[in-house]
N, C-alpha and C positions, 0 to 999 in steps of 0.2 A: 443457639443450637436447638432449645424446644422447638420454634417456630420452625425449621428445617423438618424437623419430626413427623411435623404432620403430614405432609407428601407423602403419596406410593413412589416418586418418581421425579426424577431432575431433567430438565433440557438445558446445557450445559454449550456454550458458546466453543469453548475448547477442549482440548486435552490435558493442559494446564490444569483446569478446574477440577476435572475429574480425577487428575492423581491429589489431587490437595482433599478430595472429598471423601476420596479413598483413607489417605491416610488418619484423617480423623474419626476412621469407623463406618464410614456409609457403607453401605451393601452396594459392589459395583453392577449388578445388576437391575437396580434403578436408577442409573446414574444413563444418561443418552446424551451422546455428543452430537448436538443439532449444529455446530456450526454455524457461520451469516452470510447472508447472498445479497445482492440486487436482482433488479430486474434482469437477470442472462440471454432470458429469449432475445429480449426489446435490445440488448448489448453489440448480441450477434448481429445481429439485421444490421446495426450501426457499423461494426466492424466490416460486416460485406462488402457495405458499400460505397466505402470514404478511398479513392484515390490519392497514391503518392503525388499526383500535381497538386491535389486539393492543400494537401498539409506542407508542401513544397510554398505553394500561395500564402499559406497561414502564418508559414515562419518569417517569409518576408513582410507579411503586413505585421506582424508582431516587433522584428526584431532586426536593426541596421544592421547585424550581423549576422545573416541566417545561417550562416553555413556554421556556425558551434553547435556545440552538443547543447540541446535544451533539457535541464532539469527541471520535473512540474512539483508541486506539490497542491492537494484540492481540498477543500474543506474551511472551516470558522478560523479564523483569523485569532486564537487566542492564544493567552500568553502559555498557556501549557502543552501548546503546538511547538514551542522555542522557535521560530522561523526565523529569528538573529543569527539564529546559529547556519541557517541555508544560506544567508547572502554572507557571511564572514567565510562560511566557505567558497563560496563562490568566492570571493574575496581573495582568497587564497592561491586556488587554482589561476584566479588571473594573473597574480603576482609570481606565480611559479612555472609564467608559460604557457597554461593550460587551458586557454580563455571558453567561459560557457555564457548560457542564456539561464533567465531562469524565470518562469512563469508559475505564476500564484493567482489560481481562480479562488475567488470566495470573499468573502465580506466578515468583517469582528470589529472587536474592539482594538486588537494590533494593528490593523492595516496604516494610520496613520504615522506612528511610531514606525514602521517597517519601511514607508515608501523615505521619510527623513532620512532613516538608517542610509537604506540603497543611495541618495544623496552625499550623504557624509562621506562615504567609504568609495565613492568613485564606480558604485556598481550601478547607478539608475537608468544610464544607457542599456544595459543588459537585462533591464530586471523589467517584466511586465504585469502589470496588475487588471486583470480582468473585471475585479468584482462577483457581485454573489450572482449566480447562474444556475439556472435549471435546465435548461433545456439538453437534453442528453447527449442529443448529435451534436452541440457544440461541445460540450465537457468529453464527448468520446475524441472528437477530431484533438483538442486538446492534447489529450494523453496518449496519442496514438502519435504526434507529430514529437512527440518527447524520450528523447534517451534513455530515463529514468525518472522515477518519481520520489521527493523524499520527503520525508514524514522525518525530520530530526526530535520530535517528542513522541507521544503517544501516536499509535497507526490508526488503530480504530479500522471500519469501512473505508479510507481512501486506500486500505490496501485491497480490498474487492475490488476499488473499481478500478484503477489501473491496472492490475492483472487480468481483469475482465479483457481491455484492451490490447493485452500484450505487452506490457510495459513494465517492469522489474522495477523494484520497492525496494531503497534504500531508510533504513530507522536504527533506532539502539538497540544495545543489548541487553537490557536489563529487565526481565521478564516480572519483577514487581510494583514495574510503572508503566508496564503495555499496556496496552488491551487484546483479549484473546483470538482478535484477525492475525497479530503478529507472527501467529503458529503458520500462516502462508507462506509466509514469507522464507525458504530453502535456502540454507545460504549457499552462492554459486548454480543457483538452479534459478531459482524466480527471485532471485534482489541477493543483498547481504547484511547485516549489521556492521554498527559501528560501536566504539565503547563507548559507553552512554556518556554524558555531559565534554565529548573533547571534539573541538572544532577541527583540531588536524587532523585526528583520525576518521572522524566525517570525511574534510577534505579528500585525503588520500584512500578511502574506499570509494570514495566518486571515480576518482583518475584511476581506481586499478581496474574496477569495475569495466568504464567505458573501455578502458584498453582494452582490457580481455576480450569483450564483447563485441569491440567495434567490428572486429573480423570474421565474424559467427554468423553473419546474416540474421535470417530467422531463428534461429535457433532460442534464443534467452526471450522472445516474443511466445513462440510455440512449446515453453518450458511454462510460463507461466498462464498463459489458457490452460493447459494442461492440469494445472494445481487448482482452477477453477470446477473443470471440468470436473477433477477426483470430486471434490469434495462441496465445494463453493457455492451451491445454486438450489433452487427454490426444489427441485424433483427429489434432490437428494433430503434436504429437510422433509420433504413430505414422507419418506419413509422413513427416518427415524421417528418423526411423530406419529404416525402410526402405527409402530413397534411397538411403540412406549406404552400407546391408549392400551394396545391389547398385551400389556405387562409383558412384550417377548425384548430380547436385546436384538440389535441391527446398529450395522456402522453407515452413516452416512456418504460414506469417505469409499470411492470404489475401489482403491488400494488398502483397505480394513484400515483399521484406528490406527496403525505404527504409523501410517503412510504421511497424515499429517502431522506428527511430532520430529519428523526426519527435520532437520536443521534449525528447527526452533530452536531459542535461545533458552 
């Protein structure tokens, strides 16, 4: 708490933080909700210009069965991702009818334990492993040709950049083992939660999700740009830093501060 002291001033990832800051006494007026971004300029550009044939191509070179809903999830391959828990669901939904794809870009210490997994359980037909990848236009085509994105541990930034994309973020709910991007994430609006450690409730917010949404068009894409847009991106952090240097308050968030704690867990 000393070491806190010293600061004029916090730049604080979420809204989470800042009510936990609050209530141990800070002054919320040094307290600035900077939020996290990527790159959005360089995101857009990629979003303009990726064609339905292109990601129509993608899913067949990916996947014998392109026509299922693909779930992606992007990021380090570790065990505090729980990514057992994405192909047990998948798992699940196939056994109950509902058959998907599911694609994992990235590279860890899991991936080899993960492609076995996909073997055992009858999912390695469906399941695609890309590897670790940088290159953006690939990772955007990725999560653009994708249903949904899930993060079954912590979110972290893959929920920036699937949203970035237009792509809804499914994770848990248990807001003392997130990380503070999970405040994106609106439930019914840009993704939902699931009850943290249960495979079937995973499962079955996958299947309610796509359902609801399969017939929405645009819409759960143009929801979750949108929660980028508010709050998500490098323009918006430069005014709360800003703010902050010159000791004034400013929300980063173009719907004021409520706007990104609306469905957070």
């Amino acid at each position: 708490a000393c070491f806190y002291r010293l600061a004029h001033g916090f730049l604080l990832y979420g809204n989470r933080a800042r009510a936990i800051m609050v209530q141990k006494g800070f002054d919320p007026k040094g307290l600035h909700v900077v939020y996290n971004s990527l790159d959005y300029e360089a995101q857009k550009l990629i979003r303009s210009s990726v064609s339905e044939d292109e990601l129509s191509r993608l899913r067949r070179a990916f996947f014998p069965h392109p026509q299922h809903h693909v779930l992606s999830f992007i990021g380090r391959l570790t065990p505090q991702k729980r990514l057992d828990m994405l192909i047990w669901a998948g798992k699940k939904l196939h056994d109950g009818g509902f058959p998907v794809n599911i694609l994992i870009v990235g590279d860890g210490s899991e991936r080899g334990r993960l492609e076995t997994l996909s073997k055992e359980c009858a999912m390695r037909e469906f399941t695609h492993f890309i590897g670790e990848c940088h290159d953006e236009e690939e990772i955007g085509r990725c999560l653009m040709m994708s249903a949904v994105c899930v993060s079954p541990g912590e979110v972290g930034l893959t929920a920036m950049h699937a949203l970035a994309y237009g792509t809804p973020v499914i994770t848990h709910d248990d807001p003392s083992r997130q990380m503070p991007e999970c405040e994106a994430i609106r439930e019914g609006v840009s993704g939902c939660f699931f009850r943290y450690g249960s495979v079937d409730d995973l499962a079955g917010k996958i299947r309610n999700w796509l359902t609801v949404n399969e017939a929405s068009g645009k819409a759960a894409g143009e929801n979750c740009i949108s929660v980028i847009e508010d709050c998500y991106h490098p323009a918006a952090q430069i005014r709360v830093i800003n703010a902050a240097v010159r000791g004034e308050e400013a929300s980063g968030c173009r719907g004021g501060r409520t706007a990104a704690r609306e469905g957070s867990p």
